[in-house]
DRENFI-534293 format. One record per atom (N, C-alpha, C, O): residue number from 1; residue in one letter; atom name; y negated, x negated, z negated. Coordinates in steps of 0.2 Angstrom, whole numbers. Each point is the difference from the previous one (the first is absolute). Layout:
   resi   resn   name      yy      xx      zz
    NUM      A     CA       Y       X       Z
...
END
This chain:
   resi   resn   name      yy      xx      zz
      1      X      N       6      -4       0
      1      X     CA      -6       4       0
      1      X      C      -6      -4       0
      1      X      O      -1      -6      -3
      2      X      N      -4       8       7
      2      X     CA      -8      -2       1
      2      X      C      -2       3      -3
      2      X      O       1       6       0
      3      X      N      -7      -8      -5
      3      X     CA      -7       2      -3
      3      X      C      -6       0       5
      3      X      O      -1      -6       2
      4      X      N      -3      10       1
      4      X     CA      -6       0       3
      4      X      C      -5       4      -4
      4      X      O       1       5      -3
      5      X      N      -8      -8       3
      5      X     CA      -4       4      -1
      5      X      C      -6      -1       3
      5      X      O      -4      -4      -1
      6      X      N       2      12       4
      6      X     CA      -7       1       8
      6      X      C      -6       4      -6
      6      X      O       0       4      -5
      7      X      N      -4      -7       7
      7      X     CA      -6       1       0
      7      X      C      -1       7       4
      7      X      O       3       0       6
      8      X      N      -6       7      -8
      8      X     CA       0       6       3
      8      X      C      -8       1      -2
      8      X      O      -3      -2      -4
      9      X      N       0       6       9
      9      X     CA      -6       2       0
      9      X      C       2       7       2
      9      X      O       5       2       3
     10      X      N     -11       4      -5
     10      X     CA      -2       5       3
     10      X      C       4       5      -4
     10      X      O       2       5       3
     11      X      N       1      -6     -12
     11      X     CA       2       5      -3
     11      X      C      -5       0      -5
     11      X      O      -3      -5      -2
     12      X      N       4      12       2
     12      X     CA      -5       5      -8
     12      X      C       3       3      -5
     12      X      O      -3       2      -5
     13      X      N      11      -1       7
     13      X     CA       3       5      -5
     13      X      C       5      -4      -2
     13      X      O       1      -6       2
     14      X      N       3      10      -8
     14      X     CA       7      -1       1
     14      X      C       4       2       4
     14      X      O       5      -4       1
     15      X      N      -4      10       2
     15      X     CA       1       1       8
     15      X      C       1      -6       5
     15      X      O       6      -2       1
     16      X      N     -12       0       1
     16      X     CA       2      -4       4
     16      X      C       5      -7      -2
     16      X      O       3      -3       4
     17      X      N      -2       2     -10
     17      X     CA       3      -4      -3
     17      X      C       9       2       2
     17      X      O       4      -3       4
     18      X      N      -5      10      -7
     18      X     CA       6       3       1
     18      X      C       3       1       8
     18      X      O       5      -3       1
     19      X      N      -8       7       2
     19      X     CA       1      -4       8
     19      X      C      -1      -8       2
     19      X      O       0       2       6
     20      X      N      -1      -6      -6
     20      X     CA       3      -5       1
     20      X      C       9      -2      -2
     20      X      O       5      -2       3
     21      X      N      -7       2      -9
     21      X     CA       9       1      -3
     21      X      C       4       3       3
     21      X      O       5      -4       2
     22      X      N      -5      11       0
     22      X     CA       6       3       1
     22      X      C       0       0       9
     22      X      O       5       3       4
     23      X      N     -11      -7      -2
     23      X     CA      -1      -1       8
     23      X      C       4      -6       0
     23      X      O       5       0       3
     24      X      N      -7      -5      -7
     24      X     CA       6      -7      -1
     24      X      C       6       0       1
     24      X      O       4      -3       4
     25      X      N      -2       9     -11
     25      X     CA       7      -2      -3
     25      X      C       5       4       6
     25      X      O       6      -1       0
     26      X      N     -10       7       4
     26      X     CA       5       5       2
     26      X      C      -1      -1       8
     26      X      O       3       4       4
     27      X      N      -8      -9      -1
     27      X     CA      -1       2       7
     27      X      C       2     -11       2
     27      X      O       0      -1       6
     28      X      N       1      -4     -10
     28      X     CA      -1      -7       3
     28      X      C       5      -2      -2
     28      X      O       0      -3      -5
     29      X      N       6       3       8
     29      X     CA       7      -2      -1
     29      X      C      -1      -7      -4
     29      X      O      -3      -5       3
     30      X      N       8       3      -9
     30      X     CA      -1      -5      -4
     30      X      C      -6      -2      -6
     30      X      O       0      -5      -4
     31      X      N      -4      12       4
     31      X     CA      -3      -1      -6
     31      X      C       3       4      -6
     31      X      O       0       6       0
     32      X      N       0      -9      -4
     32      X     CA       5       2      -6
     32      X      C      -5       2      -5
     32      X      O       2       4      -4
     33      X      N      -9      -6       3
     33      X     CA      -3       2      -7
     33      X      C      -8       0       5
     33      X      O      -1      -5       4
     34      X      N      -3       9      -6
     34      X     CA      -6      -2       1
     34      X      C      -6       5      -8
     34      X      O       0       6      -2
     35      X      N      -3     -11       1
     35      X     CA      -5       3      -2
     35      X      C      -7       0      -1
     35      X      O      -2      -6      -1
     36      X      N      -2      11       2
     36      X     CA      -8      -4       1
     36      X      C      -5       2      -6
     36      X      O       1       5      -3
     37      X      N      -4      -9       2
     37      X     CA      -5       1      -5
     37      X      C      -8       1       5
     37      X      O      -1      -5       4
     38      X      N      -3      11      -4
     38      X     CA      -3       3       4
     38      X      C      -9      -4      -4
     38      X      O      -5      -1       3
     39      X      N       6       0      -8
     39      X     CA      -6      -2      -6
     39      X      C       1      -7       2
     39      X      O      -5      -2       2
     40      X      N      10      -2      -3
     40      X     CA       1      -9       2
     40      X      C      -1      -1       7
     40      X      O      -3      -6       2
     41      X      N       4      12       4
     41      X     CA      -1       1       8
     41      X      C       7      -4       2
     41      X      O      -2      -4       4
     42      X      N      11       3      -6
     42      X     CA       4      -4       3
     42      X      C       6       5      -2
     42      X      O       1       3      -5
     43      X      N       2      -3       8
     43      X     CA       9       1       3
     43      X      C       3      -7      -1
     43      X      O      -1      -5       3
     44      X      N       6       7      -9
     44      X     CA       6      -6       0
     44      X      C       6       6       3
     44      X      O       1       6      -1
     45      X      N       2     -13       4
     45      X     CA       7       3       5
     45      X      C       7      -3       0
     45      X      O       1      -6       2
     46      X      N       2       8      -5
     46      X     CA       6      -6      -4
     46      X      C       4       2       7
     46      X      O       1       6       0
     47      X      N       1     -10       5
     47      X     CA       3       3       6
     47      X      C       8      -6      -1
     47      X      O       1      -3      -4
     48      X      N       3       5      12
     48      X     CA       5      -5       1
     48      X      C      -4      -5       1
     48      X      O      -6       1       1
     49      X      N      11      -8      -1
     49      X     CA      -1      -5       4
     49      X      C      -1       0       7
     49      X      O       5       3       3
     50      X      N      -9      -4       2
     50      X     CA      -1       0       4
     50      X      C      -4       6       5
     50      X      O       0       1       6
     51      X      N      -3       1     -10
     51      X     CA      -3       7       2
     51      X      C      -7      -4       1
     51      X      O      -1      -5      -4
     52      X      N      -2       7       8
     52      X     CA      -7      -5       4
     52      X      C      -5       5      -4
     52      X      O       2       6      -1
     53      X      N      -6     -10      -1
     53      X     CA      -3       4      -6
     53      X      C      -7       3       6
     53      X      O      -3       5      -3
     54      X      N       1      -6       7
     54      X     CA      -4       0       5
     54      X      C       4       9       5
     54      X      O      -2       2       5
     55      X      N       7       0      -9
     55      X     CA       2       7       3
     55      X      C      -2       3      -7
     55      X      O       1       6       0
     56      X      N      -2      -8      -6
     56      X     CA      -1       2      -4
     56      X      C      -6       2       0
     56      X      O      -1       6       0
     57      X      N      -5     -10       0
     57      X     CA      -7       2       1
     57      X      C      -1       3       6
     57      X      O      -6      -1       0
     58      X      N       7       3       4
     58      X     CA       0       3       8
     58      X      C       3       8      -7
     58      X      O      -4       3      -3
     59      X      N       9      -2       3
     59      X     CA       2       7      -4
     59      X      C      -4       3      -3
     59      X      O       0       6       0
     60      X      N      -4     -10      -6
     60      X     CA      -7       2      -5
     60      X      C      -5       2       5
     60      X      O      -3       6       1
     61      X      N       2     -12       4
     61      X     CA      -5       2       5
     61      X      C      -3       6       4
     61      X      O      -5       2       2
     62      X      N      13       0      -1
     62      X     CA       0       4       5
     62      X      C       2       8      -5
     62      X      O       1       5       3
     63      X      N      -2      -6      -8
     63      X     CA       1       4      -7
     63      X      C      -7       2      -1
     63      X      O      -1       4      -5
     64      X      N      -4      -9       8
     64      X     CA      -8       3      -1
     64      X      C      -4      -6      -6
     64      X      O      -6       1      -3
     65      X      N      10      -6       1
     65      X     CA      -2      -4      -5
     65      X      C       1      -7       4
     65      X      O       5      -3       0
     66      X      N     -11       1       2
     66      X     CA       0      -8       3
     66      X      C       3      -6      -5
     66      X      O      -4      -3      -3
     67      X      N      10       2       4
     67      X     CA       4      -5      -4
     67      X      C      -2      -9       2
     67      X      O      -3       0       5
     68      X      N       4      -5      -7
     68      X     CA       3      -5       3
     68      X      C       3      -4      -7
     68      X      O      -1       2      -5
     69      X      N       6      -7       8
     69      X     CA       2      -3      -6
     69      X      C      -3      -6      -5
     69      X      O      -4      -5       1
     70      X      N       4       7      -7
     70      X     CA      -2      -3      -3
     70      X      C       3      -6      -5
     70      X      O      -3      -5      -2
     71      X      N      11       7       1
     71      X     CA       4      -7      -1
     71      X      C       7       4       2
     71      X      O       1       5       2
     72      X      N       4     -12      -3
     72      X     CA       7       2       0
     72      X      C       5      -6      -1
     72      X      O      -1      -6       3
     73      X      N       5       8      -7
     73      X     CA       4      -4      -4
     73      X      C       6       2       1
     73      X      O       5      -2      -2
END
């Protein structure tokens, strides 16, 4: 398992929080945990090995929240 964590802009609720996650967990084959903190503005994404973390932020993105990466371990 990989640790990623994107910098997100363009959330006000916890809604939006909440849709990121279950856009994550249910629509990007290989992520296994996501969760975002809407008040810090980041998405941690605990994924497989080898999952391109760059389809990960392109999924947030395209979810209405402009992601890019911010680390990964």
């Amino acid at each position: 398992m990989t640790t990623y964590t994107f910098t997100v802009t363009g959330m006000h609720c916890a809604s939006c929080g909440i849709l990121i996650d279950e856009t994550l967990e249910d629509e990007v084959t290989g992520v296994q945990r996501a969760e975002t903190s809407v008040r810090q503005g980041r998405t941690v994404v605990t994924a497989d090995d080898g999952l391109d973390p760059a389809v990960i932020a392109a999924a947030i993105t395209a979810a209405g929240y402009p992601a890019v990466i911010a680390t990964g371990r």
